[in-house]
N, C-alpha and C positions, 0 to 999 in steps of 0.2 A: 733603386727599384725596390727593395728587401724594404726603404723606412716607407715607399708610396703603398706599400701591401698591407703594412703594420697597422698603417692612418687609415684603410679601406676599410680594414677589419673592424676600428675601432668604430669607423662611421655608420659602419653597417646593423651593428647591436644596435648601438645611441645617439640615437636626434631625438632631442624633447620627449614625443611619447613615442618610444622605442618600440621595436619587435624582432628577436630571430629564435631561430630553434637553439637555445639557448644549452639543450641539454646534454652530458659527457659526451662524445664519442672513443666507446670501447670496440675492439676485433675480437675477442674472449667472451664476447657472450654466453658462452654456450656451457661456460666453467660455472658461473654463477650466476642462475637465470633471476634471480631478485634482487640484485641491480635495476630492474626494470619492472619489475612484475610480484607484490606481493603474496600472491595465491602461489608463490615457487617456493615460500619459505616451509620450512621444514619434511619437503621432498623427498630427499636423503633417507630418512627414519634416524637422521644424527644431530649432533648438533655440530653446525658446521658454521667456524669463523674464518673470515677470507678478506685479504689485503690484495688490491688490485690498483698497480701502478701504472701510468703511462704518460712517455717523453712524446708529444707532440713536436714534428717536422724538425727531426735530430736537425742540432746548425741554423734553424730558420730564426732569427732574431726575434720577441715575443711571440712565439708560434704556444706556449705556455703546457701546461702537464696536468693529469688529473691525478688523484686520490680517491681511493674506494673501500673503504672498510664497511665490512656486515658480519653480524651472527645472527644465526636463528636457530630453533630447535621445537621440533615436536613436542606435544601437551594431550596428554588424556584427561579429559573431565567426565566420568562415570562411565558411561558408554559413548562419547564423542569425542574427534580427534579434532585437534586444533594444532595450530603454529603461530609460534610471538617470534618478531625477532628487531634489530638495529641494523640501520644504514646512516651512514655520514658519506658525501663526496665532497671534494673541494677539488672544483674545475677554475685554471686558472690561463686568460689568455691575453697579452699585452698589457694592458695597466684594468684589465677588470678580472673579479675574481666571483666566482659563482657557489655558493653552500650548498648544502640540504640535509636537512637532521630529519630524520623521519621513525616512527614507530611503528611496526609490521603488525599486522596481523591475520591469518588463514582460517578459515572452515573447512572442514573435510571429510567429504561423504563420499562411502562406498557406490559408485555405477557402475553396471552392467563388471566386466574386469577389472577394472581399474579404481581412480578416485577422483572427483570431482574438487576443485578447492573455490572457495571465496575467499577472497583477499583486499584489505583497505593498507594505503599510506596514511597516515598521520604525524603531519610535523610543518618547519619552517622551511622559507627558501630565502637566503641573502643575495646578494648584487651588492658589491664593492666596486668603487673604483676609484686609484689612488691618484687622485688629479696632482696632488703634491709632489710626485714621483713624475707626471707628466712635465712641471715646471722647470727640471732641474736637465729637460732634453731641448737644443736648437733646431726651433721648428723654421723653414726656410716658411717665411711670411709672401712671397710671389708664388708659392707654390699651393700653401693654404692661406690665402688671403684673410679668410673668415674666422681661423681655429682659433687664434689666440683672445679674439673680441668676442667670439659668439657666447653670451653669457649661459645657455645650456650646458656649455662643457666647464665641468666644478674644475675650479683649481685649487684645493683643498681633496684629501683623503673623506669620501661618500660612502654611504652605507644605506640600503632601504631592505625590509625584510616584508614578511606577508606569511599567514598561514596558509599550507597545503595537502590536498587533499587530490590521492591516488584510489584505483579501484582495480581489481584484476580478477581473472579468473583461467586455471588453470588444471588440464587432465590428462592424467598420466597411465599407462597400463607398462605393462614389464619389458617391454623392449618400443616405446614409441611414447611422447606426450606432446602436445601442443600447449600455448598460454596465449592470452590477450589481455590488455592493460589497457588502462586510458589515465596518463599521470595529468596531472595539473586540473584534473575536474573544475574546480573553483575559479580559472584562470586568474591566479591572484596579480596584483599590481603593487608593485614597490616605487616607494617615492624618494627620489632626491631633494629635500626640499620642498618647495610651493612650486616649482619650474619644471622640475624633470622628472621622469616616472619609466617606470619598464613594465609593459605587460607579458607575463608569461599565458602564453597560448595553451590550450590543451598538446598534447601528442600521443598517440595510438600505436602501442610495438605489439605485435604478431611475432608468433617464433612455432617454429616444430623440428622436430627431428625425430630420430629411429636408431638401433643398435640393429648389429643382423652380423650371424658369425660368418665367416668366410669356409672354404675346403678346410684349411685347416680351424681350430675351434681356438687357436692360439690367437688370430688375426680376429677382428672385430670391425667391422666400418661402421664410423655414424656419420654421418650427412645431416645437416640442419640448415635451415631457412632462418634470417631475421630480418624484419619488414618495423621500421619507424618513420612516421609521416608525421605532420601539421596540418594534412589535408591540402598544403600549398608544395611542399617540398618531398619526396620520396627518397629512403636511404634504405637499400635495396641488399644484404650480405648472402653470398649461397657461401657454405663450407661445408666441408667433407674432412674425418680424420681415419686416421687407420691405427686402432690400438694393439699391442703387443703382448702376449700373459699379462695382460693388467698390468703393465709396469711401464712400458714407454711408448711413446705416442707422437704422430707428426701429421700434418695436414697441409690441405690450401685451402685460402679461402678469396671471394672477389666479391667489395665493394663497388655496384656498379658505377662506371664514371669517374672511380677515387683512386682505389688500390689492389691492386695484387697484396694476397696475405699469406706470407710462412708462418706454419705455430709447429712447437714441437712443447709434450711434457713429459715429466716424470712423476711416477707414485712414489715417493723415499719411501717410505714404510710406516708403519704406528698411526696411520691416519694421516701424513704428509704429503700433500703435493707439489709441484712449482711447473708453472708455464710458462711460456714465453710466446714475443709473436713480432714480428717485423714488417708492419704496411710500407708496399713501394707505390708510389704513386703512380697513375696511368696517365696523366694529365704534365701540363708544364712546369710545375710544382716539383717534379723529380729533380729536376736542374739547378731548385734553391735551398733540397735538402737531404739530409742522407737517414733518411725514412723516419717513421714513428712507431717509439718501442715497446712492450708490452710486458711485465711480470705477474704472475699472479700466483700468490703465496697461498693452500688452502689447509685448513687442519680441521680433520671429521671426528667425532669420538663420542662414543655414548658412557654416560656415568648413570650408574647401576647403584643409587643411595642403598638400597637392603645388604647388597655384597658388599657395600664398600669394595670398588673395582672401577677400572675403566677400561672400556672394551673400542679396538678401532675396527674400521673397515672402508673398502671403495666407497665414492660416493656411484652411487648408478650411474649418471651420465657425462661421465667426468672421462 
């Protein structure tokens, strides 16, 4: 059952001129909102680089893991504030592996309390898939009749790339912000060859949240929303955490349809943080795997070139 799920998966990206929502699924959203949304990069007032891993369907046979590295940091140019920053992911699921190098960048205008940002992606997107790795596994031929003949599926190591082009906008005031994106503007298309091709679709993520101190000023909740479509598909997260003197933190969160979500983190100190998250499935899927796991490693710190100095602190919504 676990190889007929594997072969669903694969079918379901790639037949000739392919389509699916092709892009990471993280539960941490909320740690590092430029992951998804350039107008989030330099938020903070820090410069903030952050490692975000996650084991897709612990035990599920090519059920595959992603990769998330970014920095970004605040920019003053005379009297206007700016954000530059770097994202790379490498999502990877049964025998295909999915890129994205991209170059950030924010505009940021004072409104009414808060700040306004504009935001663009700039960069590539890849689609790998190692047919020559496919070779080397015993496909029952009564089962896929067509797999081994179908000349759309390479049996050789594939690779097609394409330039991409993100857009965001994103406003913040001191205890609440919201963001909107629309990654893939350009919907680019990557070719396998003269035969095969992948078109990447647009996608549109939504997010908001709020901080609000509780009776005690020690306790903190934030609750947040995150909303990503294709317009065909809807992935729907509400979560809520409760933070503790700024130092440790746990929550739930619910994928609707997907998962139950535990996170719990901690602030180490000097500008460190580390997260964690555990999706249990709600669906039949919980029976072929013992969840999907989540770390996110963040380190905040501002350098002070005059002082010669470097100074840490919380990030706000963290």
């Amino acid at each position: 059952m676990k190889r007929k799920v594997i072969f669903l998966l694969f079918l379901s990206v790639f037949s000739g001129s392919a389509y699916s929502q092709f892009d990471a699924q993280v539960s941490q959203y909320m740690l590092n909102n430029v992951e998804f949304n350039p107008a989030a990069a330099g938020e903070s007032g820090m410069i903030d680089a952050t490692l975000h891993y996650r084991i897709n369907w612990l035990g599920f046979p090519g059920a595959g893991s992603t990769n998330i590295a970014s920095i970004n940091t605040p920019i003053k140019i005379g009297d206007s504030k700016h954000a530059i920053g770097l994202r790379f992911i490498d999502d990877k699921v049964g025998w295909l592996s999915n890129e994205a190098y991209h170059l950030q960048y924010a505009y940021k205008k004072p409104l009414g309390a808060g700040v306004l940002s504009f935001g663009a992606d700039l960069g590539f997107i890849t689609l790998g898939f190692t047919g020559d790795s496919l070779n080397n596994h015993t496909i029952d031929s009564q089962e896929y009749p067509y797999f081994t003949t179908d000349t759309e599926v390479p049996n050789v190591s594939v690779i097609g790339s394409g330039f991409d082009l993100g857009l965001g906008l994103w406003y913040s005031e001191k205890s609440w912000y919201t963001g909107l994106s629309y990654a893939h503007l350009n919907q680019p298309t990557l070719s396998w060859g003269n035969t095969s091709e992948y078109k990447q679709y647009s996608i549109v993520f939504a997010t908001a949240g709020f901080s609000k101190e509780l009776a005690d000023p020690k306790y903190v909740i934030k609750p947040s929303v995150f909303i990503k479509s294709d317009f065909t598909i809807w992935d729907i997260n509400m979560s809520a955490r409760v933070e503790y003197d700024n130092k440790f933190w746990g929550g739930l969160s619910y994928r609707y349809g997907d998962a139950v979500i535990l996170m719990a983190g901690l602030n180490i100190g000097s500008g460190l943080s580390l997260g964690y998250s555990v999706d249990l499935s709600t669906n039949k899927l919980i029976t072929s795997n013992w969840g999907s796991h989540e770390f996110v490693l963040q380190y905040s710190f501002e350098y002070v070139f005059a002082k010669s100095s470097t100074k840490y602190k919380s990030i706000r919504f963290l």
